[in-house]
Each structure stands twice: as structure tokens, then as C-alpha cells.
PASEBA-1860 file (N, C-alpha, C; in nm, 3 decimals):
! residues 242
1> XXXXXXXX> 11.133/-8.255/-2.609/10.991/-8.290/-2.598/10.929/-8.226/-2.474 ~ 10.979/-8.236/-2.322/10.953/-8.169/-2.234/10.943/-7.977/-2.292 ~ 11.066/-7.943/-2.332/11.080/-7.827/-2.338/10.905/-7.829/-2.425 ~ 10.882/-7.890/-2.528/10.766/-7.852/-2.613/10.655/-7.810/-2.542 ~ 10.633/-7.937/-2.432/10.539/-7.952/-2.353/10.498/-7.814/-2.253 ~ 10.626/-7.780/-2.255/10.643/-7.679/-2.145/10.580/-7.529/-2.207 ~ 10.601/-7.514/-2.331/10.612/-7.387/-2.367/10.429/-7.367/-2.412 ~ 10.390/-7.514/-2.497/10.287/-7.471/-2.483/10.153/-7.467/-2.386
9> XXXXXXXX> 10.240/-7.522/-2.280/10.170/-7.452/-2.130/10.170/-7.286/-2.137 ~ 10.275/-7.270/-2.178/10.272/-7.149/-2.125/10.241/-7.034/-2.209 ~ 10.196/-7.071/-2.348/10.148/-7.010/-2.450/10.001/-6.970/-2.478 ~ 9.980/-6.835/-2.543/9.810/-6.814/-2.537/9.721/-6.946/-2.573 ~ 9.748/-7.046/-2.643/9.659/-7.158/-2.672/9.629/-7.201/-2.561 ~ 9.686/-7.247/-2.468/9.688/-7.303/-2.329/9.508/-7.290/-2.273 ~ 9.471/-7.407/-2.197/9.369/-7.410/-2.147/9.328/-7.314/-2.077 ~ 9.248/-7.217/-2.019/9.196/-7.095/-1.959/9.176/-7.207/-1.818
17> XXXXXXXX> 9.208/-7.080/-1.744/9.108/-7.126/-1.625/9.079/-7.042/-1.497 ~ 8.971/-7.070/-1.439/8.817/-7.002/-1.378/8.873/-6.992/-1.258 ~ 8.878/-6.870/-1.156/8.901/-6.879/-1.052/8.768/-6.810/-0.964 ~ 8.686/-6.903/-0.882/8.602/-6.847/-0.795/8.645/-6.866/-0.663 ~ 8.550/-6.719/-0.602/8.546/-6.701/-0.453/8.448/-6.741/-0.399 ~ 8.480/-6.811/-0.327/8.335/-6.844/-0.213/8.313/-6.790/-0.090 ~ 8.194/-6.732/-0.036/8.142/-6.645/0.057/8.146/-6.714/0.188 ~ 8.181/-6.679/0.277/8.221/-6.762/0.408/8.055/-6.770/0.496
25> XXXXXXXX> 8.065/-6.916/0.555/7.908/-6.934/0.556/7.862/-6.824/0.673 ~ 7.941/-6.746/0.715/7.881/-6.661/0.840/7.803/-6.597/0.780 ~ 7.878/-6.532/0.621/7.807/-6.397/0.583/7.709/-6.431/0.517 ~ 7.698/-6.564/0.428/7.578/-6.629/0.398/7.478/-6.647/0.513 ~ 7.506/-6.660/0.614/7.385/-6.684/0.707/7.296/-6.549/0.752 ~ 7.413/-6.470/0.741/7.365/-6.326/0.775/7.316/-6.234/0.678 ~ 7.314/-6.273/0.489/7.274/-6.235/0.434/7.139/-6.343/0.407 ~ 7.091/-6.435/0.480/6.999/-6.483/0.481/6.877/-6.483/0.565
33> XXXXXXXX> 6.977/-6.415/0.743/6.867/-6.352/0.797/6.815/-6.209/0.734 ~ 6.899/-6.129/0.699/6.860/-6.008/0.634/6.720/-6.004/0.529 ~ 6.745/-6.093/0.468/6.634/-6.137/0.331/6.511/-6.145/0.423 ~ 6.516/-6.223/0.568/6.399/-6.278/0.590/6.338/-6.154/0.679 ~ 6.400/-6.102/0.699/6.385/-5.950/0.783/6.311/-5.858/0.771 ~ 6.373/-5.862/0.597/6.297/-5.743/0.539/6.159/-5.820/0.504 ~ 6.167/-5.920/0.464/6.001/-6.016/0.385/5.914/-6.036/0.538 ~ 5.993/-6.030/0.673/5.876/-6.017/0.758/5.808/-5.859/0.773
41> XXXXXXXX> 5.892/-5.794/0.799/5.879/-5.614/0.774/5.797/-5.564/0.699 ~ 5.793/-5.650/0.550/5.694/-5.571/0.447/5.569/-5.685/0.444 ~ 5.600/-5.810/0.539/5.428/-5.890/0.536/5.329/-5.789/0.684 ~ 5.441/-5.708/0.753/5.347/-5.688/0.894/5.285/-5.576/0.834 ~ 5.364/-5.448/0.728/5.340/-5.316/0.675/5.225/-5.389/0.619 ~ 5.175/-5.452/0.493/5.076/-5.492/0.490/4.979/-5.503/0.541 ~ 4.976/-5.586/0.654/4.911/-5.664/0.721/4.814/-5.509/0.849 ~ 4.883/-5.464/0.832/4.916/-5.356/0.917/4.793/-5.226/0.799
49> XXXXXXXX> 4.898/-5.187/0.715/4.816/-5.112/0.628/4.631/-5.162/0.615 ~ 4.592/-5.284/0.630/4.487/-5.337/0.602/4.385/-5.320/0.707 ~ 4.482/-5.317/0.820/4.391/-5.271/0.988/4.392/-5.120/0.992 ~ 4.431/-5.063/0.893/4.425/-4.872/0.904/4.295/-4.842/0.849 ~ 4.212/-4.765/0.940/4.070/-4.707/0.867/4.061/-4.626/0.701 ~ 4.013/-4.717/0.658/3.958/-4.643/0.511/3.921/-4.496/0.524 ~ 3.954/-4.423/0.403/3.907/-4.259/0.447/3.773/-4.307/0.340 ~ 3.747/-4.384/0.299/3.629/-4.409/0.194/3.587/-4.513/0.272
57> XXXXXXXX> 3.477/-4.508/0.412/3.451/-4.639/0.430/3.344/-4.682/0.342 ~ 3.266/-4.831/0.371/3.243/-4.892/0.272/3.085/-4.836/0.314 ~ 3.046/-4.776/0.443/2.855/-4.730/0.491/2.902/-4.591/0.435 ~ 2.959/-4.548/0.350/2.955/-4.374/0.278/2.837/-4.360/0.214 ~ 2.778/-4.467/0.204/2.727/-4.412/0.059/2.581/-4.428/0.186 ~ 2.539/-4.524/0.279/2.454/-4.493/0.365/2.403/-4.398/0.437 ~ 2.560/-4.337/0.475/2.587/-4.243/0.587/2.498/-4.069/0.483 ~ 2.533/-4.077/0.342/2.509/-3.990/0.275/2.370/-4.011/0.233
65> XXXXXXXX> 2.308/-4.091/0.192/2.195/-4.135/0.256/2.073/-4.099/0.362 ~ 2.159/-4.107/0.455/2.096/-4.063/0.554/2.058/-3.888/0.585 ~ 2.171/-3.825/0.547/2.198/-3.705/0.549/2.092/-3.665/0.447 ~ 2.064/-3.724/0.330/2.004/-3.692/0.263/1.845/-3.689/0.299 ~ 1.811/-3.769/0.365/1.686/-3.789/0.412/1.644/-3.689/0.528 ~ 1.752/-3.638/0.581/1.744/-3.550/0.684/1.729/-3.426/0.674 ~ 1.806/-3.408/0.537/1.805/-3.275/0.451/1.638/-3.274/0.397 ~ 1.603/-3.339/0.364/1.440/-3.359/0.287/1.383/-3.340/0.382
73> XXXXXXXX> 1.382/-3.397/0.540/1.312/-3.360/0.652/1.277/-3.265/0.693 ~ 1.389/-3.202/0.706/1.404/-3.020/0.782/1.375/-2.888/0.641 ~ 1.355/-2.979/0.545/1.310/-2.872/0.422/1.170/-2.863/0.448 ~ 1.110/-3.013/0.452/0.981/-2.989/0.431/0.915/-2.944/0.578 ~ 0.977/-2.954/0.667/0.938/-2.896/0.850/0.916/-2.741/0.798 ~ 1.049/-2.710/0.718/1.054/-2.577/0.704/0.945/-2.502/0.646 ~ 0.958/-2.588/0.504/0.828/-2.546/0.429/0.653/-2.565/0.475 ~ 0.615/-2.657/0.583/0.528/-2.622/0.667/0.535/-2.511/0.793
81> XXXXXXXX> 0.646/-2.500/0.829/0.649/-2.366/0.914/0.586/-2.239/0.845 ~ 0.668/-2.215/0.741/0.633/-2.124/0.643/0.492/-2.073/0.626 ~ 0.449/-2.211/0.543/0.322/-2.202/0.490/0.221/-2.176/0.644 ~ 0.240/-2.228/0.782/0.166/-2.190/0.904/0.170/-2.029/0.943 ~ 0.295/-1.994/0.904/0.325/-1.828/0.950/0.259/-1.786/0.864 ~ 0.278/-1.838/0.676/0.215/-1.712/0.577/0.007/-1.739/0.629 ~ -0.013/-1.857/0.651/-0.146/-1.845/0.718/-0.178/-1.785/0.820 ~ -0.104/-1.760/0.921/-0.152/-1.631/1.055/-0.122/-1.521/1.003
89> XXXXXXXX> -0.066/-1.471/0.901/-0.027/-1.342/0.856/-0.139/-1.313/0.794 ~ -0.164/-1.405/0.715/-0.352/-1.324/0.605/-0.451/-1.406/0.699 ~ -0.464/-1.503/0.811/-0.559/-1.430/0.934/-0.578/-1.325/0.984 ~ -0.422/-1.308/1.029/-0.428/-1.131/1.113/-0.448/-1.014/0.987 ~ -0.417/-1.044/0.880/-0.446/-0.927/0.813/-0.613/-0.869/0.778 ~ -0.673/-1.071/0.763/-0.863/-1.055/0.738/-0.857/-0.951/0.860 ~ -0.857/-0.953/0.998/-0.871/-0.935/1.115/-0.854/-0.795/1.175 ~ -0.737/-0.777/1.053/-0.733/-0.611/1.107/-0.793/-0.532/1.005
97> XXXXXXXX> -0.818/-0.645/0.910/-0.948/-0.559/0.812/-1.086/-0.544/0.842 ~ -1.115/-0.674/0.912/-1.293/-0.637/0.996/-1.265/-0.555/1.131 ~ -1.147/-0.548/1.166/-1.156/-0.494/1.264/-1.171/-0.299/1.229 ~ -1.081/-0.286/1.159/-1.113/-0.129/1.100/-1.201/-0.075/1.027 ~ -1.341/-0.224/0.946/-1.463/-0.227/0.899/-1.570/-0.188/1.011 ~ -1.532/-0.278/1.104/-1.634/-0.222/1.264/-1.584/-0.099/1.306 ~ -1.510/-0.051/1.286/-1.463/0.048/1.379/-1.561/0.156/1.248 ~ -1.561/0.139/1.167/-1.568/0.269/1.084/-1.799/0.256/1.108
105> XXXXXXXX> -1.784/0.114/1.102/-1.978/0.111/1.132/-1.955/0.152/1.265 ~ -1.906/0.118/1.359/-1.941/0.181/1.428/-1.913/0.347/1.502 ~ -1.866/0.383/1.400/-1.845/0.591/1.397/-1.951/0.610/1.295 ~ -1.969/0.522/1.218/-2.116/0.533/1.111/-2.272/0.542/1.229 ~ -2.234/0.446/1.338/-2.387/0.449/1.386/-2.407/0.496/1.501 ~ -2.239/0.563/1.539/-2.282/0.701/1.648/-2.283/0.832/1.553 ~ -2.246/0.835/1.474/-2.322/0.968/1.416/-2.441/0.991/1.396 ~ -2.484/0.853/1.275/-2.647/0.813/1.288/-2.721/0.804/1.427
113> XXXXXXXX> -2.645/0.743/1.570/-2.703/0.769/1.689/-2.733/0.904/1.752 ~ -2.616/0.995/1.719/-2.639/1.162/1.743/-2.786/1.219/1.659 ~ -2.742/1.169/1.546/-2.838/1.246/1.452/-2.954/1.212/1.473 ~ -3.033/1.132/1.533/-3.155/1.047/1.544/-3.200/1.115/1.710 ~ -3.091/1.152/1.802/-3.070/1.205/1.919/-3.146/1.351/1.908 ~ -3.080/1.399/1.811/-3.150/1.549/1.769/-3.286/1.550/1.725 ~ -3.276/1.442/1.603/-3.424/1.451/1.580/-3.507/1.420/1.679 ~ -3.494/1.336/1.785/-3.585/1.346/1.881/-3.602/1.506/1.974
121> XXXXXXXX> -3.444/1.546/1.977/-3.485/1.643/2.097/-3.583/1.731/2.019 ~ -3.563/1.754/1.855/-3.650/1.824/1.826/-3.769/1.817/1.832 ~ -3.783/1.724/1.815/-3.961/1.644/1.784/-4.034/1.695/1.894 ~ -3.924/1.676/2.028/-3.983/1.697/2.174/-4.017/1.820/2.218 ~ -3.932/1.963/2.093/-3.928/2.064/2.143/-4.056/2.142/2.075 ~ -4.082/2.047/1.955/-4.199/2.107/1.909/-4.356/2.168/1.943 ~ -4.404/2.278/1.920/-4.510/2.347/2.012/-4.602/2.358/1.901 ~ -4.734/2.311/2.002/-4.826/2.290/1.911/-4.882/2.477/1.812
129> XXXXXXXX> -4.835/2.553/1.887/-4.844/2.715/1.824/-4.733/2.749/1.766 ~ -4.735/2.834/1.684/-4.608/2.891/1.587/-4.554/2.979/1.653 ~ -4.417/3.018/1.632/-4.371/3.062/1.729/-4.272/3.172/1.610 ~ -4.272/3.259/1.653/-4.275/3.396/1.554/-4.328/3.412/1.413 ~ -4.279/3.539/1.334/-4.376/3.521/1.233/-4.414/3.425/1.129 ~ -4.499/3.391/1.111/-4.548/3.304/0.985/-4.547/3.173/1.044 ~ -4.462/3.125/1.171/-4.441/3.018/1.225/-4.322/2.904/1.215 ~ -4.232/2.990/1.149/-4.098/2.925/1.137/-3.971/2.993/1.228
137> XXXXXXXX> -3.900/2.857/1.280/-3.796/2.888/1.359/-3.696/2.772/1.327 ~ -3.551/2.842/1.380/-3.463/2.772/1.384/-3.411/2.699/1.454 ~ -3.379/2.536/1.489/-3.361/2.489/1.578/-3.242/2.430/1.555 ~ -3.124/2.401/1.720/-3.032/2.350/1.704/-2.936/2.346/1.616 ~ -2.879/2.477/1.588/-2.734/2.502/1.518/-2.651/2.490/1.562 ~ -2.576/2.391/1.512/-2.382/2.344/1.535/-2.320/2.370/1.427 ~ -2.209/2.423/1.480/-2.113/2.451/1.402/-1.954/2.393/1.418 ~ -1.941/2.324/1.352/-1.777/2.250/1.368/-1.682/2.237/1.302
145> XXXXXXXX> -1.584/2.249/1.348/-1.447/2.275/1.272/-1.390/2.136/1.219 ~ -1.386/2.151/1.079/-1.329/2.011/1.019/-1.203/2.039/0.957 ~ -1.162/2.143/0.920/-1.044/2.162/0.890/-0.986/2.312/0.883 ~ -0.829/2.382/0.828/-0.773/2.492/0.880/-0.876/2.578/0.876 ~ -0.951/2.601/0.759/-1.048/2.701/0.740/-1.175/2.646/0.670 ~ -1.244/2.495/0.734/-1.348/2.466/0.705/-1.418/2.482/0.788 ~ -1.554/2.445/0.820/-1.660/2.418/0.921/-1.758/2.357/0.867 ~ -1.805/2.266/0.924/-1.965/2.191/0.927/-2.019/2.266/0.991
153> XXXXXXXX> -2.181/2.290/0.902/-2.263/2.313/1.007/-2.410/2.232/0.956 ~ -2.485/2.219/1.083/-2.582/2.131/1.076/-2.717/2.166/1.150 ~ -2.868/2.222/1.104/-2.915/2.284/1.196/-3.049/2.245/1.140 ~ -3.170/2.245/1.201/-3.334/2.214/1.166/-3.381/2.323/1.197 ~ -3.439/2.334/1.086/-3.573/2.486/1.026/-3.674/2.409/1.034 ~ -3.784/2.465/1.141/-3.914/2.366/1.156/-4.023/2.520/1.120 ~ -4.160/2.479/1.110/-4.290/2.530/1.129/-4.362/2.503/1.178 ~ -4.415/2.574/1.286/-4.487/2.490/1.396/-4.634/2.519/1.330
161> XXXXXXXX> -4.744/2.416/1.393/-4.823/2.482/1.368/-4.903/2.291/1.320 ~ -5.004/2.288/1.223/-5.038/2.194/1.172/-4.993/2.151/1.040 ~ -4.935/2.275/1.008/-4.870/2.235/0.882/-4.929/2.262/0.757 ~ -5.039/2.331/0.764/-5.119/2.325/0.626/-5.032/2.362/0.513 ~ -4.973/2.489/0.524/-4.873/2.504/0.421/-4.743/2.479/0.420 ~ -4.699/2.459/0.287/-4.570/2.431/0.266/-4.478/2.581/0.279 ~ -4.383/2.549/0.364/-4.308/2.656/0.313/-4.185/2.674/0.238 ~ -4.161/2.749/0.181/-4.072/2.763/0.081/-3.997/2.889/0.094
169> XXXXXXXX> -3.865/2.910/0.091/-3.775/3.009/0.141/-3.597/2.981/0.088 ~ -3.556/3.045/0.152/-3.381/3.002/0.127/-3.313/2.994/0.276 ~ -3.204/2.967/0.291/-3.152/2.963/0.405/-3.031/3.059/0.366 ~ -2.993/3.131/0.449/-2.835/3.267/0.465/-2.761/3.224/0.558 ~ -2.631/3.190/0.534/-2.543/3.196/0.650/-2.432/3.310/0.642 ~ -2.408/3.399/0.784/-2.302/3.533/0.743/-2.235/3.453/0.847 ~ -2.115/3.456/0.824/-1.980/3.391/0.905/-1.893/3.574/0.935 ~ -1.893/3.601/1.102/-1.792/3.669/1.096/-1.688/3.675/1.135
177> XXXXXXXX> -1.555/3.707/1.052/-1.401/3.679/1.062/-1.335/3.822/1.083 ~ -1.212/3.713/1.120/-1.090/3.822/1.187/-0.995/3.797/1.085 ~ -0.986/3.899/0.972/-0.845/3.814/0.859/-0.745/3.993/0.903 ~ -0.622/3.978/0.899/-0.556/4.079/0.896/-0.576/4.178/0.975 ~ -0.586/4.200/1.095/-0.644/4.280/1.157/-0.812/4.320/1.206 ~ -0.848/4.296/1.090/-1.000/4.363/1.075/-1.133/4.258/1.050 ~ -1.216/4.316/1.086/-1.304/4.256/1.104/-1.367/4.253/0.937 ~ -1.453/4.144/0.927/-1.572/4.146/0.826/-1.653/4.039/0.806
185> XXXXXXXX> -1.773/4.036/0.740/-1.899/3.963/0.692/-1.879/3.883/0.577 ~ -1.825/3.729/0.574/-1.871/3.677/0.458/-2.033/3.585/0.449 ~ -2.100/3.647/0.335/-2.242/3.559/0.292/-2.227/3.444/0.248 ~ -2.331/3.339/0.248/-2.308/3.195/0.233/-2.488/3.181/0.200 ~ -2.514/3.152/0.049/-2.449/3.140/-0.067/-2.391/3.257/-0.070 ~ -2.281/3.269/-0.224/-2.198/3.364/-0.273/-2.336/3.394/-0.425 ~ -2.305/3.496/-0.508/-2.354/3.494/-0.636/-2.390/3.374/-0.718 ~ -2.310/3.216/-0.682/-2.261/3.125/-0.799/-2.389/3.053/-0.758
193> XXXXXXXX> -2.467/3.050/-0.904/-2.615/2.937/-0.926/-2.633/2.825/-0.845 ~ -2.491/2.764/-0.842/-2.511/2.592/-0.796/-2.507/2.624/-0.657 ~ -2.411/2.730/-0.574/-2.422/2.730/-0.474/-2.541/2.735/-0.420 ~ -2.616/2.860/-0.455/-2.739/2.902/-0.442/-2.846/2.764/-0.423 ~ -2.855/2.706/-0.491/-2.952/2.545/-0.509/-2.932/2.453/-0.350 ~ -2.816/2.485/-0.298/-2.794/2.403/-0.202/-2.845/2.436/-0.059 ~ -2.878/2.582/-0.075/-2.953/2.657/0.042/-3.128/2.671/0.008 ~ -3.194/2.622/-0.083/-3.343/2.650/-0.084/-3.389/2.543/0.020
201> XXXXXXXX> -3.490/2.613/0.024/-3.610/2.533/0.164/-3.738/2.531/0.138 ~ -3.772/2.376/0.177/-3.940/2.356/0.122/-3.959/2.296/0.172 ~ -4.091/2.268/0.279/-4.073/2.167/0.355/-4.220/2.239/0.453 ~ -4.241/2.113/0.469/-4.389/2.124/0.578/-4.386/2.169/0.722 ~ -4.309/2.089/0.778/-4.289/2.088/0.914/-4.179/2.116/0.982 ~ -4.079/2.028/0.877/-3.961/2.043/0.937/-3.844/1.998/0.813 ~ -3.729/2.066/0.844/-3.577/2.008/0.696/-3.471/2.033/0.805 ~ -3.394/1.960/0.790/-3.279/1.961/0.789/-3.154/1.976/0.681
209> XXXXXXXX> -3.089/2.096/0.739/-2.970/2.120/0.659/-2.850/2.102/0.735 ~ -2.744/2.055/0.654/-2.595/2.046/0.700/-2.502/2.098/0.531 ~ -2.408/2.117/0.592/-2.278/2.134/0.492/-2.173/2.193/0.544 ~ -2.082/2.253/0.431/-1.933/2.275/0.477/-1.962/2.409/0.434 ~ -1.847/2.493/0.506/-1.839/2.666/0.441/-1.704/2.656/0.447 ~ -1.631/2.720/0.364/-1.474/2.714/0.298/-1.494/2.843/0.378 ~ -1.382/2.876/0.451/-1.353/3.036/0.461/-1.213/3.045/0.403 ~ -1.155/3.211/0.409/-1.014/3.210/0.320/-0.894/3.181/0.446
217> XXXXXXXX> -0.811/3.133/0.345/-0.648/3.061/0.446/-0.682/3.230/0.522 ~ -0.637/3.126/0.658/-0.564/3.257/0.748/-0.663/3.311/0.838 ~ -0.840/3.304/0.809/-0.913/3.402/0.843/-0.949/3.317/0.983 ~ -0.999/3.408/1.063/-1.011/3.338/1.239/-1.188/3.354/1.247 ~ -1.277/3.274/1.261/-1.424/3.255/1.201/-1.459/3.306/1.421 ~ -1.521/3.393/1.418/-1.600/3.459/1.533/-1.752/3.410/1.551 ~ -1.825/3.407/1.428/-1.958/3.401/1.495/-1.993/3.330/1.312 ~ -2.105/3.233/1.317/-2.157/3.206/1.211/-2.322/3.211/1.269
225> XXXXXXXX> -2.394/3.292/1.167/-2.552/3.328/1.179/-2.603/3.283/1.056 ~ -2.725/3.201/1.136/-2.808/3.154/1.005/-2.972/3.211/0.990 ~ -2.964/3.257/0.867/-3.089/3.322/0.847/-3.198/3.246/0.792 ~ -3.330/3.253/0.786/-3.408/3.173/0.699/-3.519/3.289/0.655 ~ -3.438/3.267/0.511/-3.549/3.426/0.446/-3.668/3.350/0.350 ~ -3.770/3.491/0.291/-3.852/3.441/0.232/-3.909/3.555/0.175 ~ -3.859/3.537/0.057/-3.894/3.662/-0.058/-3.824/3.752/-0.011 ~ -3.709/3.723/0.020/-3.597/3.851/0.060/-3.597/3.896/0.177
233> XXXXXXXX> -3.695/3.840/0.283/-3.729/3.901/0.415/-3.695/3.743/0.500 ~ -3.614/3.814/0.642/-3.608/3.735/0.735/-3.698/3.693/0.818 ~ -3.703/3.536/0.822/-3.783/3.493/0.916/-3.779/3.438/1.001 ~ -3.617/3.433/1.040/-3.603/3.351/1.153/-3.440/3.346/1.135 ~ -3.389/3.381/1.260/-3.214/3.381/1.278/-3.168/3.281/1.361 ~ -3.046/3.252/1.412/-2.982/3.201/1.524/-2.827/3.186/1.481 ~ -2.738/3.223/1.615/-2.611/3.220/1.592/-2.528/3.129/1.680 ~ -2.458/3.064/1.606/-2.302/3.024/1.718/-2.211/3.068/1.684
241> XX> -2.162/3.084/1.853/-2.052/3.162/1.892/-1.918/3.065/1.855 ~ -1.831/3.097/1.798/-1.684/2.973/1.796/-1.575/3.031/1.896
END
């Protein structure tokens, strides 16, 4: 009966049994400070993380705001600068337009002042007797250079006298030049009709003529003489010298 007892102790049916280890309380204590170690460590990282400056603070959207208003400021400063400069620019431009309007009246009313100058000296030079034949003479011929081979000229054909008749005639100008060596005579009018029209003379007392004479490229102008004919006959000369 023992022997029975015995064997099925010692046989797979036999009760099982559990063997545990238990952790010695040191290392329990020390795996209990550890726990609390780390749970203070990650409450300070927290705590900690929460006192670190935002890269998004919460016045962004003020701060941008502001910028914005500042940006609108210095646009519109700008855009009145602008608009002040483009206004002194078409001031100064009215300005240098009346200014080159006066300048031109006034080369308009010293010419008109010359010309009014003459007519007096003439007026003054006038003699109550005629003074060569028939009583016509030439007064005050100028001659001036306006360009390579132009000239103005400008001169008063008077009749002294009372004036009863009109006279009627043409005016001749001979220009003499130096072209190529040699000397020669160009006439003024030429053959051409229209030219011709621009030299007749009629006139009581007194006319004034002016115009231009073209000479040819190149030619060097010596002396221009003005004639005042009448029915083909001269009645009166005078020359300037250039």
C-alpha cells in the first residue's frame, strides 16, 4: 500500500507544482525609485517644453497686421511723392514753353524794333526836293548772310518830292562772285515769270523790299548792287560791299 502510494507520487498523474521567485526588496525599492525618476523627468520636459517660445506666437497675425498697414502707408507716401514730382515736371515743362514763347516775341519785336528804327531814319532822311533823275533814290541797303550761299537783303526805294505821281519800275540786283577762280555777274530776277513779279515797284513815296538770293554751292558773293530801273533804264543804284 505504501509502495502504491509512493509510486503514484512519483508518476506523471501526480499533482504539478509552481515554483516562484521573489525579488529582494532592495531591488524592488530601486526599481521603484527608477519609475519615479523617469515620471519626474518627463513631467519637468513638459513643463519645460511649455515655457519654450512658440515659433507661431499667438500676436502673428497682429504683428502682420501691422506690417500690413505700413506697407499701405509708404505706398501711398510714395504714390503722392510721385504724383508731386510728375506735377513740377509739367510745371517746368508749361515754363520752359512760355519761356521759349517770350524769347521768340521777343526776337519778333526787336526785329519789328529795327525795322520801325529804319523807317524812321528814313522818314528823317527824306528831302523835300528830288534828288536825281525823275526823283527816285535808294535808301539803306543791307545785305546779310543767312546761310552757306544765301543772303537777305532789305532796302527802301523812296521819291522825293510831293508825290504826285506814282511810280512804277522794277528793281535789279547783280551779285558779284568769286566761284573757281574767276570772277562773274549773277542778275536777280533770272528769266523765270514768278521770279520776275517779286521785284516790280509801285509806289508813291516810298516801298520797301526785302528777300533772299540763292547763289551757287561754293561761290564767295563780293559785292551785291541794286538797281531801280524804269522802262529798261536806270534810275537809281547802290551797293554793299560783303
Amino acid at each position: 500500500m505504501k509502495f502504491r502510494l509512493w509510486r503514484r507520487r512519483l508518476s506523471v498523474s501526480s499533482p504539478r507544482m509552481a515554483i516562484k521567485s521573489q525579488l529582494p526588496w532592495s531591488v524592488r525599492l530601486l526599481l521603484v525609485v527608477m519609475i519615479g525618476l523617469v515620471g519626474a523627468m518627463a513631467m519637468w520636459s513638459f513643463d519645460a517644453g511649455l515655457g519654450l517660445p512658440s515659433p507661431y506666437p499667438a500676436n502673428l497675425r497682429e504683428q502682420i497686421s501691422r506690417y500690413k498697414e505700413q506697407v499701405e502707408r509708404l505706398t501711398a507716401e510714395r504714390d503722392q511723392f510721385s504724383t508731386t514730382v510728375n506735377s513740377a515736371e509739367s510745371q517746368l515743362n508749361i515754363e520752359r514753353s512760355a519761356q521759349k514763347q517770350l524769347a521768340a516775341q521777343v526776337r519778333t519785336l526787336e526785329s519789328e524794333n529795327t525795322r520801325l528804327k529804319e523807317d524812321l531814319a528814313f522818314f528823317e532822311s527824306l528831302l523835300p526836293t528830288a534828288t536825281g533823275p525823275l526823283g527816285v533814290s535808294i535808301r539803306r541797303l543791307k545785305v546779310d548772310q543767312v546761310g552757306p550761299n544765301q543772303w537777305r537783303y532789305r532796302l527802301l526805294v523812296m521819291q522825293g518830292g510831293k508825290g504826285e505821281h506814282e511810280f512804277i519800275g522794277n528793281l535789279q540786283l547783280v551779285a558779284t562772285v568769286l566761284k573757281d577762280g574767276k570772277s562773274a555777274m549773277m542778275t536777280f530776277p533770272d528769266g523765270n515769270p514768278t521770279e520776275q513779279g517779286k521785284y516790280k515797284l509801285s509806289f508813291k513815296h516810298y516801298q520797301r523790299v526785302e528777300g533772299v538770293l540763292t547763289l551757287p554751292e561754293g561761290a564767295v558773293t563780293k559785292v551785291v548792287q541794286a538797281r531801280v530801273l524804269e522802262k529798261g533804264q536806270i534810275r537809281a543804284q547802290q551797293s554793299a560791299n560783303l
